[in-house]
Backbone as a ProteinNet text record, in pm:
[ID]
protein_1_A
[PRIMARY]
XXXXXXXXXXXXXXXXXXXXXXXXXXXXXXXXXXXXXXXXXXXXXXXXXXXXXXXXXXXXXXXXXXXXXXXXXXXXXXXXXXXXXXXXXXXXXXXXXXXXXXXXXXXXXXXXXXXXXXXXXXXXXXXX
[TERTIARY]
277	308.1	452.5	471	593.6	684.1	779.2	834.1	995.9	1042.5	1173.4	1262.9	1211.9	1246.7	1207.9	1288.4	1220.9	1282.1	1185.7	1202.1	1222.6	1358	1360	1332.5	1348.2	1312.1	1386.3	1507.5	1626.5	1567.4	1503.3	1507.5	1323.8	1257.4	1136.8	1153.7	1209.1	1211.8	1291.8	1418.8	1433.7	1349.8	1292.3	1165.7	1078.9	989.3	905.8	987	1069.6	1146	1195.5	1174.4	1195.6	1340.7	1398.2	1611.1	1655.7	1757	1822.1	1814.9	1877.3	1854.7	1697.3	1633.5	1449	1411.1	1472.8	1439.1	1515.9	1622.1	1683.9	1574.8	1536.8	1415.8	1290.1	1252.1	1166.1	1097.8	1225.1	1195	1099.7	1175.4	1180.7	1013.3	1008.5	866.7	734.6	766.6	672.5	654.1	756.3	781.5	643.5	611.6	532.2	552.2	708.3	752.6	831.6	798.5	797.2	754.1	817.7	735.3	819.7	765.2	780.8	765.2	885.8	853	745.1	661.6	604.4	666.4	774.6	850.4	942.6	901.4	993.1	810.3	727.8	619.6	634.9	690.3	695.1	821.9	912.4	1055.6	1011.4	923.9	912.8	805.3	674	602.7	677	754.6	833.7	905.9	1021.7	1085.2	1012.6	832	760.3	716	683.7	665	772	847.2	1012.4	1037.4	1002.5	1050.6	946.3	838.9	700.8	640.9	680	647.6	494.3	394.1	258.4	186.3	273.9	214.5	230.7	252.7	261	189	10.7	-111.5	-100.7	-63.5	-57.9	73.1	148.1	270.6	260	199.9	176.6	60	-30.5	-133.8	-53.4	7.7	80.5	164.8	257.1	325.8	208	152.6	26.9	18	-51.9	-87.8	7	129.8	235.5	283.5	292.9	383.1	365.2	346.2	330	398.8	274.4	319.7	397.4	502.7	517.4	556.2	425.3	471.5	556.4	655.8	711.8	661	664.5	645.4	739.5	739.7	805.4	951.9	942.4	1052.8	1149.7	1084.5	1168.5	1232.3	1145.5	1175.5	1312.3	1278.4	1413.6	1534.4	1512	1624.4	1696.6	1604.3	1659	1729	1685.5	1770.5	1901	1925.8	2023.9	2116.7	2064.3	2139.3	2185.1	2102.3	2159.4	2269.7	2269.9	2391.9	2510.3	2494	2628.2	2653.6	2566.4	2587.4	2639.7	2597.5	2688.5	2812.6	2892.9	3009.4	3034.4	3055.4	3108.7	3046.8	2935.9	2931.1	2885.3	2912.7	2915.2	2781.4	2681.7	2561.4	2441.1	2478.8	2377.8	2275.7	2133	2003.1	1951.5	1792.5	1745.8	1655.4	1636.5	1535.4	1595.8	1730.4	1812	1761.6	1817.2	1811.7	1683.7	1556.8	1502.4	1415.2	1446.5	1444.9	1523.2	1690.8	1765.8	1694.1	1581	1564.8	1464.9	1366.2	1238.8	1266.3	1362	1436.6	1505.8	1564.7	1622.4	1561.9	1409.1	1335.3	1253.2	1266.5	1192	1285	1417.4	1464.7	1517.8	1482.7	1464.9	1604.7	1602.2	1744.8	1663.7	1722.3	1722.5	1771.5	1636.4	1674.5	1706.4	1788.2	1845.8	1940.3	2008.3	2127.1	2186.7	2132.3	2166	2301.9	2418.9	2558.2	2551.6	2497.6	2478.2	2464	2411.3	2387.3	2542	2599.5	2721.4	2822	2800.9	2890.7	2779.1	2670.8	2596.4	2573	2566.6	2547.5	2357.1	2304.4	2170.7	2107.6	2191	2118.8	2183.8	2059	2086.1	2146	2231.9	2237.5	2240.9	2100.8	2103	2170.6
1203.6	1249.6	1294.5	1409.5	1466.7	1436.3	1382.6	1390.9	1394.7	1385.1	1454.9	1347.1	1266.1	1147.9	984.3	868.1	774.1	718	633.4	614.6	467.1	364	237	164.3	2.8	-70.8	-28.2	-31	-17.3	96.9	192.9	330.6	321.7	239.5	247	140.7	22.2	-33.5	28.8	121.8	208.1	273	365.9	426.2	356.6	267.6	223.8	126.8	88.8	51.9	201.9	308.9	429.5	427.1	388	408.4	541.2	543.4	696.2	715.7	623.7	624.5	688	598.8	625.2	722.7	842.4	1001.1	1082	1020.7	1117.5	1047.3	963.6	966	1057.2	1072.4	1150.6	1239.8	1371.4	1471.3	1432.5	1333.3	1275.9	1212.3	1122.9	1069.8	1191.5	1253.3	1398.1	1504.2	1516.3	1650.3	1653.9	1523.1	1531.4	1548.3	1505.2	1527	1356.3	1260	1125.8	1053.7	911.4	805.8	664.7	574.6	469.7	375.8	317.8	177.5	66.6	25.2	-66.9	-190.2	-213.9	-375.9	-303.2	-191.5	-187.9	-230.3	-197.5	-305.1	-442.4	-487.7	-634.5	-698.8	-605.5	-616.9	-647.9	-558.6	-527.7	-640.8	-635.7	-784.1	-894.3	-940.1	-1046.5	-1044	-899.5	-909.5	-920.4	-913.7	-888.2	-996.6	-1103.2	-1233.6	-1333.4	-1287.3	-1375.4	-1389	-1216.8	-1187.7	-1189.6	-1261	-1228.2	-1170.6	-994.3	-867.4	-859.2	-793.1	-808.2	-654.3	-596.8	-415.3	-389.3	-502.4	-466.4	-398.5	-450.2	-397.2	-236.2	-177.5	-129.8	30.7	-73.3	28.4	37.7	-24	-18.4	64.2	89.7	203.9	323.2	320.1	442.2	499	361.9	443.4	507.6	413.5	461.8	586.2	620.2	762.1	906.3	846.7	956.9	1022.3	850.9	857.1	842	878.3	813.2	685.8	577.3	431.8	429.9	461	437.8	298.5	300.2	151.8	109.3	58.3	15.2	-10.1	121.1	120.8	101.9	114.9	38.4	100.1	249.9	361.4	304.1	256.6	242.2	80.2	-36.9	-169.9	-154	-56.9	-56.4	-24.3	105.5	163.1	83.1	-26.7	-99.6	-173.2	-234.3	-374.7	-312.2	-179.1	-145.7	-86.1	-14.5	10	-108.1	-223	-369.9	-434.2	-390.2	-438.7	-394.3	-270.3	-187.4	-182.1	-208.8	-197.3	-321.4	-411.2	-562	-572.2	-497.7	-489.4	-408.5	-327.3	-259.1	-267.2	-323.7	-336.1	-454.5	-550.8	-673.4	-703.7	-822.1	-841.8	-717	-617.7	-535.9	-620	-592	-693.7	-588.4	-645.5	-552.5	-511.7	-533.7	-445.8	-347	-342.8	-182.6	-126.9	-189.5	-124.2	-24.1	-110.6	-48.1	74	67.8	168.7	280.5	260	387.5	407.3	358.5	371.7	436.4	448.4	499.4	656.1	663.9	822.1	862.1	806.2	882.2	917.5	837.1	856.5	1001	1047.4	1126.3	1241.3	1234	1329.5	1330.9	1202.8	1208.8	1143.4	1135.7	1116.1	973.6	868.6	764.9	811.3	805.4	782.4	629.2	600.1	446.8	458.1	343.8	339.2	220.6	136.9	42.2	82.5	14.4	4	7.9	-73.4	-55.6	61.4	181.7	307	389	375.5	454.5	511.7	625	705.6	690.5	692.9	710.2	924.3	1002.4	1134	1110.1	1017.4	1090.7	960.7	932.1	897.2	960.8	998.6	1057.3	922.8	910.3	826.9	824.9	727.3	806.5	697.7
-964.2	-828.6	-822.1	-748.7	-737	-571	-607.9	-447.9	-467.1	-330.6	-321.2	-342.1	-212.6	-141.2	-188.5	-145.2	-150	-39.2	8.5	193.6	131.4	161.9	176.6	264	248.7	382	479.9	454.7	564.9	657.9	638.7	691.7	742.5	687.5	711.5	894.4	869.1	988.2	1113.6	1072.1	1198.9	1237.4	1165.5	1183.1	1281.7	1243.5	1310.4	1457.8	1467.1	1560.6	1664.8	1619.9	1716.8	1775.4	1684.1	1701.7	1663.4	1675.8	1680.7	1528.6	1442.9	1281.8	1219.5	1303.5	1287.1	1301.3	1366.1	1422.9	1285.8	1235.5	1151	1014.8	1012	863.6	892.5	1040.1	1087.3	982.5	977.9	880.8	741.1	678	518.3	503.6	627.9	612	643.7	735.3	754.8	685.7	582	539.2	402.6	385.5	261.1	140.9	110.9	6.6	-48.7	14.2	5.3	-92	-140.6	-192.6	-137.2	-156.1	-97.7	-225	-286.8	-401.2	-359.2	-436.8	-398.6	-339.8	-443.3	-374.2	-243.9	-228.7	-31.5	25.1	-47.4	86.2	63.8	-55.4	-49	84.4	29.4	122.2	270.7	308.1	453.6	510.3	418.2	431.5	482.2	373.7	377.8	496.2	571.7	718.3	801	834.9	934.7	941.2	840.5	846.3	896.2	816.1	874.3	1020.9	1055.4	1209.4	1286.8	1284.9	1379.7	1406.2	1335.7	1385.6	1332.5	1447.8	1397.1	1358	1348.6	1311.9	1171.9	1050.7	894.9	868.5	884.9	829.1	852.1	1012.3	1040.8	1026.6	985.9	943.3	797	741.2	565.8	526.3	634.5	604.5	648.3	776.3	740.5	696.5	604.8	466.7	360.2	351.6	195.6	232.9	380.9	385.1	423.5	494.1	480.1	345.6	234.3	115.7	1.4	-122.3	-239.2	-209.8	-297.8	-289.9	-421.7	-481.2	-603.4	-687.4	-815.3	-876.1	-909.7	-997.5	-1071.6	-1234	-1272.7	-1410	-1518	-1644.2	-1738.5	-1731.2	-1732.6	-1705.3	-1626.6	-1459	-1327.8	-1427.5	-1395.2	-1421.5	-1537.1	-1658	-1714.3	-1685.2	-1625.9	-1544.3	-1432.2	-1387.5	-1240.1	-1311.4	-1434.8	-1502.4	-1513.6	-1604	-1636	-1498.8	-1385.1	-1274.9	-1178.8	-1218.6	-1150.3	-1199.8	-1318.2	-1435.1	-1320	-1340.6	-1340.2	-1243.6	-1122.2	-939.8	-902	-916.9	-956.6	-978.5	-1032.3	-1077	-988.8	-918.2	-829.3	-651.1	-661.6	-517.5	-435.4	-401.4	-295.8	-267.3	-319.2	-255.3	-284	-420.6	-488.5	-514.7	-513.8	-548.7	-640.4	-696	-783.9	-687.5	-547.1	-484.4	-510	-440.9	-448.9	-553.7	-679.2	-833.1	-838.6	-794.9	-819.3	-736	-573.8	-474.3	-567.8	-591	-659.2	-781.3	-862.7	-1034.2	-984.8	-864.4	-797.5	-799.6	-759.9	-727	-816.9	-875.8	-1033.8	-1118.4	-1164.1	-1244.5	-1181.7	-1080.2	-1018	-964.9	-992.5	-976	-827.1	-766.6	-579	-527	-374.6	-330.6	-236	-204.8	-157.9	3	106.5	217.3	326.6	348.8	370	467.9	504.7	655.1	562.6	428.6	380.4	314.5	343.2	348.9	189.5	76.1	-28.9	-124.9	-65.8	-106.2	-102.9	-7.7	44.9	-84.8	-84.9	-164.9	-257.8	-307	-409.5	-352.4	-461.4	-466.3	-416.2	-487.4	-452.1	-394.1	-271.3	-121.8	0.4	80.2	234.5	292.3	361.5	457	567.9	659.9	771.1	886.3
[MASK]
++++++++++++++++++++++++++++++++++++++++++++++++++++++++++++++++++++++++++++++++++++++++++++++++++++++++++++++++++++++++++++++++

């Protein structure tokens, strides 16, 4: 599957929260040129449980069907180890979700759409 974009948690919950941030992912999730990491559905599972929110089922069918769900194959998982290395050392509270949201889009040529403070000054994330 070919896509442009990869839509993170950060940018998926403005979204569905309908904030001013959530209108500027607008484009990215519609345009059809999307994918979505699998562990951002784990990510988001996990905040909707945490936070009580009861529309997961519901907002997770309509990532599947806006977005490529993309796995985590051997390619990404390596690339995240090695971009976790190195993001660690330069940026405050880096995780390997990140690693591997940014290894989702590198391996693909794609730009990371996010509001996550973590991305900032990376060349290939939008920040919205």
């Amino acid at each position: 599957m070919s896509y442009e974009y990869v839509i993170d948690s950060y940018a998926w919950i403005e979204y569905f929260r309908g904030t001013p941030s959530g209108g500027k992912v607008r484009p990215y999730v519609e345009g059809d040129r999307a994918a979505t990491s699998a562990l951002t559905l784990a990510e988001l599972r996990e905040k909707y449980l945490r936070e009580g929110w009861k529309s997961y089922e519901e907002d997770s069918e309509f990532i599947a069907a806006k977005t490529f769900v993309a796995p985590v194959d051997r390619q990404a998982a390596e690339l995240a180890g090695a971009l976790n290395h190195a993001r660690k050392k330069v940026v405050r509270d880096w995780g390997m979700a990140d690693s591997v949201v940014l290894a989702t889009a590198r391996v693909a040529s794609a730009r990371v759409v996010t509001g996550d403070k973590h991305f900032h000054g990376l060349s290939d994330a939008i920040m919205i």
